[in-house]
N, C-alpha and C positions, 0 to 999 in steps of 0.2 A: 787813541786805541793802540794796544798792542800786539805783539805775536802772541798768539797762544802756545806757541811750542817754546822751552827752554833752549834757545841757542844763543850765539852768539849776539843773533842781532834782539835779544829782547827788549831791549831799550827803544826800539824802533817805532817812532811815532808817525802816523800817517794821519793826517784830516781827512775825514771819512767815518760811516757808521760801519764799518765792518774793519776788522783785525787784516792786518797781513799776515799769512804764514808761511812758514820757514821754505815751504817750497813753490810760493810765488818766487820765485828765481829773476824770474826779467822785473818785475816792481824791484824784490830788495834790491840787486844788481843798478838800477836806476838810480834808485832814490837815494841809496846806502854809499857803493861803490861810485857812485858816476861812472859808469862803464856805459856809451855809447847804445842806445836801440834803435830797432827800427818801431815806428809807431805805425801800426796796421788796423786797420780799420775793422770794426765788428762787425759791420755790415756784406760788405760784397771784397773784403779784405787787400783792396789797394792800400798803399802807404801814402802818409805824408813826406812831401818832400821841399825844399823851397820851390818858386819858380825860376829861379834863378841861381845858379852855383858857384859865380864867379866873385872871389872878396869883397870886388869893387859897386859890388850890388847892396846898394841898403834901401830900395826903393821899391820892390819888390814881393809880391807875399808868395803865401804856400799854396799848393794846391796837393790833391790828392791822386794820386799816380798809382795804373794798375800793372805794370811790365816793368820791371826789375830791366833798366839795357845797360849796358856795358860804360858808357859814358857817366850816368849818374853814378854806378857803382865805383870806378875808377877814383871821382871827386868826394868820393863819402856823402852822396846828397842824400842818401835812405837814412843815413844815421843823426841821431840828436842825440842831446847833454842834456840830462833833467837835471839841473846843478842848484843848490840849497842857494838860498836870496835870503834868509831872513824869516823873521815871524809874522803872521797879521793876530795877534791875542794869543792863542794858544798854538794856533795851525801853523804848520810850516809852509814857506813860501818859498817858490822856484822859478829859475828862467827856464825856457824851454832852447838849447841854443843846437844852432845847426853846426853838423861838423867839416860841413862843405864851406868850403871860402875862408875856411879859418886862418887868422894871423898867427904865426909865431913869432914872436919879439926877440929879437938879438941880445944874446948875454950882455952888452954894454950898456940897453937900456934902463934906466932910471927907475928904481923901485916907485911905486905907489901909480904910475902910471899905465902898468902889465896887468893890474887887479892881483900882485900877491906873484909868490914865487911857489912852485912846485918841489916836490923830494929833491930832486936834482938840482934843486940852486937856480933853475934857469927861469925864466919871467911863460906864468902862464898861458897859454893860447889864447888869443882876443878872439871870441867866438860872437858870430850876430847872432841875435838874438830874436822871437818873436814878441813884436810891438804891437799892443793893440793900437788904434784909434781911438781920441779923444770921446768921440761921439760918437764909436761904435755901442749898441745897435741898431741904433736911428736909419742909418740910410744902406742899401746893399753894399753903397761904394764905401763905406766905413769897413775896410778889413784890416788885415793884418799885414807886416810888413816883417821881414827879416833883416836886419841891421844889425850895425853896432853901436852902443850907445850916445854916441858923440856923432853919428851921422845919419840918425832918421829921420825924417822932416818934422816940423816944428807941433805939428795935430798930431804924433808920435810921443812926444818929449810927456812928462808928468805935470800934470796942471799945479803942483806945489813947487815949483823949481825942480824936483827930482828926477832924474829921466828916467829912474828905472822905474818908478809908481809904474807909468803902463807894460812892464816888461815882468811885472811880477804874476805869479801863479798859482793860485791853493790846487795840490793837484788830488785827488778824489779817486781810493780805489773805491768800484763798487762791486754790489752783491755779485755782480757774472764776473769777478776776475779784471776784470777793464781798468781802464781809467780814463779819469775826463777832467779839462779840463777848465778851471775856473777865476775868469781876473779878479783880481782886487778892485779896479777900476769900473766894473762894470758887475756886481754880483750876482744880479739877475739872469746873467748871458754866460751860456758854455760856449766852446768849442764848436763851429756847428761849418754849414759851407751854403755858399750863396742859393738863394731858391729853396733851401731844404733839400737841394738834392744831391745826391749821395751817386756820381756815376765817375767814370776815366775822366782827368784835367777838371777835377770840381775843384773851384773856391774857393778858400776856406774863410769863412768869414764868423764873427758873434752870431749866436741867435739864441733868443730870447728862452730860456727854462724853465717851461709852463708847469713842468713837475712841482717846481718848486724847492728845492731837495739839492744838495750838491752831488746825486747820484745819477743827474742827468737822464739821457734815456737812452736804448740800445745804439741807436742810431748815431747817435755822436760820442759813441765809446771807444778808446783804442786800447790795443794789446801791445803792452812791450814785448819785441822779441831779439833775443840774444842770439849771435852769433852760429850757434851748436842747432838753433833751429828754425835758420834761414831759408835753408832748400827742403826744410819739411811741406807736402800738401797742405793748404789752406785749413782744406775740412778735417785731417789729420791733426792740426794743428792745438786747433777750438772744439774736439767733442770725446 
């Protein structure tokens, strides 16, 4: 699918039945830019955040957080990297990486081991990532996990040898603006949070996508939001 509007980004390919256009701002910003969002929830508008902020954490998953405090904001744990992975057929494929605990690599290290150097020459950020479970959505304790490649545990890693197979992502705008979304390793399953439920310090775990559809359903929807409208009202935000 593409922008319907003539701009810059028309080449813009998103997996999904609807177009992005030119002033979803926080999608293209994401998908396009990789510019940092916060992922806010469509429902009662908490964020995703990890459970954990510190680099040394790859054992750890996300949950969903409704207060904005001074400590997560300080570490960048409200913000994530929707950064391109690759293709699955036609769709485009993505990590979802946290910007909290992120590694910087020291100019002297060894190309091919940084994932690639940046404009600047310098080896990019080692950003953890979220990891589904092998045999996520089988059991509630099958969730997610925020790592970095080389340190998730072993029901994290990709059942082909590949460790990113479960860190991959088809990401889904749908008809309300949102997104959601959808592993490679599990196609059935969005984004979803333990119990089905949707409250402060939920889960986030697979759950099953009785839709059918990779347009998922309101409730496991999120909204990228940039920067310029962080301290906007909630309901300001979405109406």
């Amino acid at each position: 699918m593409y922008t319907q509007e003539r701009t810059a980004m028309s080449n813009l390919v998103v997996g999904g039945p609807v177009a992005v256009n030119s002033y979803d701002n926080a999608i293209v910003a994401a998908l396009v830019e990789n510019r940092p969002v916060m992922l806010v929830h469509a429902f009662n508008g908490g964020y995703l955040r990890p459970a954990e902020l510190k680099e040394e954490s790859h054992d750890k998953g996300v949950k969903l957080a409704t207060a904005l405090d001074p400590a997560t904001k300080d570490a960048q744990g409200h913000l994530w990297h929707i950064t391109p992975g690759g293709f699955f057929g036609q769709r485009p494929l993505y990590y979802i990486e946290s910007a909290a605990g992120q590694v910087t690599p020291k100019a002297g290290d060894a190309a091919g081991t940084d994932g690639g150097r940046g404009d600047d020459g310098l080896p990019k950020p080692q950003r953890r990532r979220v990891t589904v479970h092998q045999d996520a959505p089988k059991s509630t304790a099958d969730m997610v996990q925020v790592g970095l490649p080389a340190k998730v545990g072993d029901k994290w890693r990709g059942k082909n040898g590949a460790i990113e197979d479960t860190q991959l992502w088809v990401v889904t705008v749908t008809p309300w603006g949102g997104i959601t979304f959808v592993p490679i390793t599990h196609p059935d399953a969005i984004l979803g949070f333990k119990d089905h439920a949707v409250a402060a310090d939920s889960e986030v775990r697979l759950t099953y996508n009785w839709g059918g559809d990779f347009t998922g359903t309101v409730i496991n929807t999120f909204y990228p939001r940039l920067p310029n409208e962080w301290n906007v009202p909630y309901h300001h935000v979405f109406t």
